[in-house]
Every structure is written in C-alpha cells, then in structure tokens.
Residue frames as qw, qx, qy, qz and C-alpha x, y, z in Angstrom:
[[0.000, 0.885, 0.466, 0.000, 0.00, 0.00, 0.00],
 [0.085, -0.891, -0.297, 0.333, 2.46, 2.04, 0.58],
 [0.294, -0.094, 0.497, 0.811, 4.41, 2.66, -2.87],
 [0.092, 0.558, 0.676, 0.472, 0.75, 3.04, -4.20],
 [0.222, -0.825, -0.403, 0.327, -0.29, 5.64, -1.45],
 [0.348, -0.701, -0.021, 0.622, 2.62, 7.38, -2.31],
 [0.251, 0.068, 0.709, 0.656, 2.10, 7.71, -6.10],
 [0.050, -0.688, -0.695, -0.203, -0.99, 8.88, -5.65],
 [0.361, -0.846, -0.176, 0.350, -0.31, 11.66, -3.55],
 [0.337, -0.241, 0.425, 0.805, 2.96, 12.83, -5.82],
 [0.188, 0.459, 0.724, 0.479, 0.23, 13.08, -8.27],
 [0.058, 0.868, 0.453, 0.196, -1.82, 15.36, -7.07],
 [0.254, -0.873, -0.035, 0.414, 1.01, 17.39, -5.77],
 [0.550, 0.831, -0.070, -0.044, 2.84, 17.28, -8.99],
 [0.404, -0.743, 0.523, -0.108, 5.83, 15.90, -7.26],
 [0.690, 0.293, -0.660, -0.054, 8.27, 12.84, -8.39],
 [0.877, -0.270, -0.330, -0.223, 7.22, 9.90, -6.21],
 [0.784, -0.094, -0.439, 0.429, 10.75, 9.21, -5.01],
 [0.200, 0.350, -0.352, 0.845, 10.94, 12.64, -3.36],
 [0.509, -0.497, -0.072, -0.699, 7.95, 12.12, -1.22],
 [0.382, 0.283, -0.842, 0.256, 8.81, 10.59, 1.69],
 [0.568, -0.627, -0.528, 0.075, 6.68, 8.60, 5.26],
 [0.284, -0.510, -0.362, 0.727, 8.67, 11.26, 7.74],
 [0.102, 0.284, 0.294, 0.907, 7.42, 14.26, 5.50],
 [0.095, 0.488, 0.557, -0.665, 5.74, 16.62, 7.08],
 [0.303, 0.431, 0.697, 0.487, 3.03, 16.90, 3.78],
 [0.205, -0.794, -0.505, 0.267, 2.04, 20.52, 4.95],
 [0.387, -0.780, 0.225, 0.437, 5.14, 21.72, 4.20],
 [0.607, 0.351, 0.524, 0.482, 5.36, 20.64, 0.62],
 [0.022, -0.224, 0.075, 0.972, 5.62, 24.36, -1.72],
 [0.135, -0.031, -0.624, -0.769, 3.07, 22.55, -3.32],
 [0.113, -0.380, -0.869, 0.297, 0.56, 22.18, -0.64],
 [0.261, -0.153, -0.129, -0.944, -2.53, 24.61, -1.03],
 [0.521, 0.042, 0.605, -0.601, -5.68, 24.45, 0.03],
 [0.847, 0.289, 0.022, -0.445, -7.15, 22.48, -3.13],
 [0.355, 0.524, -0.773, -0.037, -4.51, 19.91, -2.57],
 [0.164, -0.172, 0.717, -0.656, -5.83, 19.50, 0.44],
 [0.782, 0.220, 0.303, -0.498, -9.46, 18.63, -0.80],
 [0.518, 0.552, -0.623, -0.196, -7.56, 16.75, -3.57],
 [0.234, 0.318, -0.888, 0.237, -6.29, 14.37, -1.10],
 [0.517, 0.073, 0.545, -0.656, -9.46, 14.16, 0.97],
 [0.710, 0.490, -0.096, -0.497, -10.95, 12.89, -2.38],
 [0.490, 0.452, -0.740, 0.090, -8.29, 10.71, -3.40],
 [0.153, -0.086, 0.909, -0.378, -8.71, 8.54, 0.09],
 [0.804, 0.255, 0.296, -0.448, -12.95, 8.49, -0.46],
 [0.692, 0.502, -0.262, -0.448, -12.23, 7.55, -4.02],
 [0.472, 0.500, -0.724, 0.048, -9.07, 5.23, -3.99],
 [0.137, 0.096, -0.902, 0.399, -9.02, 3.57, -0.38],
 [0.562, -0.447, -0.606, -0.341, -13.41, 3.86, 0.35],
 [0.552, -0.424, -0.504, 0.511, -11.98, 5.71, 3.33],
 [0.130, -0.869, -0.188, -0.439, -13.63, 9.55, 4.68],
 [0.434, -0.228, -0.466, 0.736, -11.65, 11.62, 6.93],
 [0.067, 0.935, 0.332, 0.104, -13.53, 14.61, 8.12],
 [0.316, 0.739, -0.219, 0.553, -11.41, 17.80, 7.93],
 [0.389, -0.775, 0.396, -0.302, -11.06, 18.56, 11.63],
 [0.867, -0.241, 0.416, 0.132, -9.19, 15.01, 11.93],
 [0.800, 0.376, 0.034, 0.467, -7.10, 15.39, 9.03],
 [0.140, 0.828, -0.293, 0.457, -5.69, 18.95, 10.17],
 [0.607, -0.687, 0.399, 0.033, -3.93, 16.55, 13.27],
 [0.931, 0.117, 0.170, 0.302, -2.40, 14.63, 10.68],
 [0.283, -0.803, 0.224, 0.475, 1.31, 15.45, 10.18],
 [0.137, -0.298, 0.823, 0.463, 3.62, 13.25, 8.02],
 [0.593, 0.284, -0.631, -0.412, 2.80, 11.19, 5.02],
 [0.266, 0.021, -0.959, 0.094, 3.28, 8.59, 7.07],
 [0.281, 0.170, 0.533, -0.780, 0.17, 9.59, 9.42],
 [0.575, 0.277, -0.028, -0.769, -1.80, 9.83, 7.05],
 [0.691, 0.079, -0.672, -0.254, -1.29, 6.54, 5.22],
 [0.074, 0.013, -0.822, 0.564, -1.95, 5.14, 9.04],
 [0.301, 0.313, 0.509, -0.743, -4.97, 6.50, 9.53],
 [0.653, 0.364, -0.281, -0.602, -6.09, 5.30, 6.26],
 [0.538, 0.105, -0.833, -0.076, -4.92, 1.79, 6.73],
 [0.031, 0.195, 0.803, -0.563, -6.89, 1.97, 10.58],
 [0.585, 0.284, 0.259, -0.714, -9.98, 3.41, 9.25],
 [0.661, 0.223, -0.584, -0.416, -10.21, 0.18, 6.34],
 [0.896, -0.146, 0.226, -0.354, -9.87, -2.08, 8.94]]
C-alpha cells in the first residue's frame, strides 16, 4: 500500500514519487494549497473507500500519518 499511497499523492502534488517521503511533514510541501488539500481528501474516499472529516485530518502530520490512519480506518 504504501508505494501506491505514495504515487498517488505525488500526483496530485505534482511531485516525483521518489521525493515524497513517510517522515514528511506533507504541509510543508511548496506545493501544498488548500485544493490539494481537498484533492487528497478525495483521493482517500475515491481510492481507499476511506472519509476523513477535515477537523481530523488537520492533526495529521507526516505522510506517514496519514497513510496510518487510512490503513486503521479500512480495517
């Protein structure tokens, strides 16, 4: 899951795959904005069948958090 998590995400930030890394803080990308942000929210419903609501995703830090909390909320 997680070469695919992270291919997916490079995508929508426009970002070659091998520079995106689990200790990244993904906040801190230049290319983070706020319609990356719904980008990615979308990209978990769509790809993993998994809904974070916003006020839980602004505690996520790293890349790596996030693909956590997507691989605890599938179960």
């Amino acid at each position: 899951m997680e070469q695919n998590f992270i291919e997916l995400l490079s995508e929508i930030l426009e970002k070659e795959s091998s520079t995106v890394k689990l200790e990244d803080t993904f906040r801190d990308y230049d290319e983070w904005d706020s319609l990356a942000n719904l980008s990615v929210i979308a990209m978990l419903d769509d790809e993993y069948d998994v809904h974070i609501e916003s006020k839980d995703f602004k505690n996520l830090i790293t890349v790596g958090d996030l693909m956590n909390e997507v691989q605890k909320r599938k179960g």
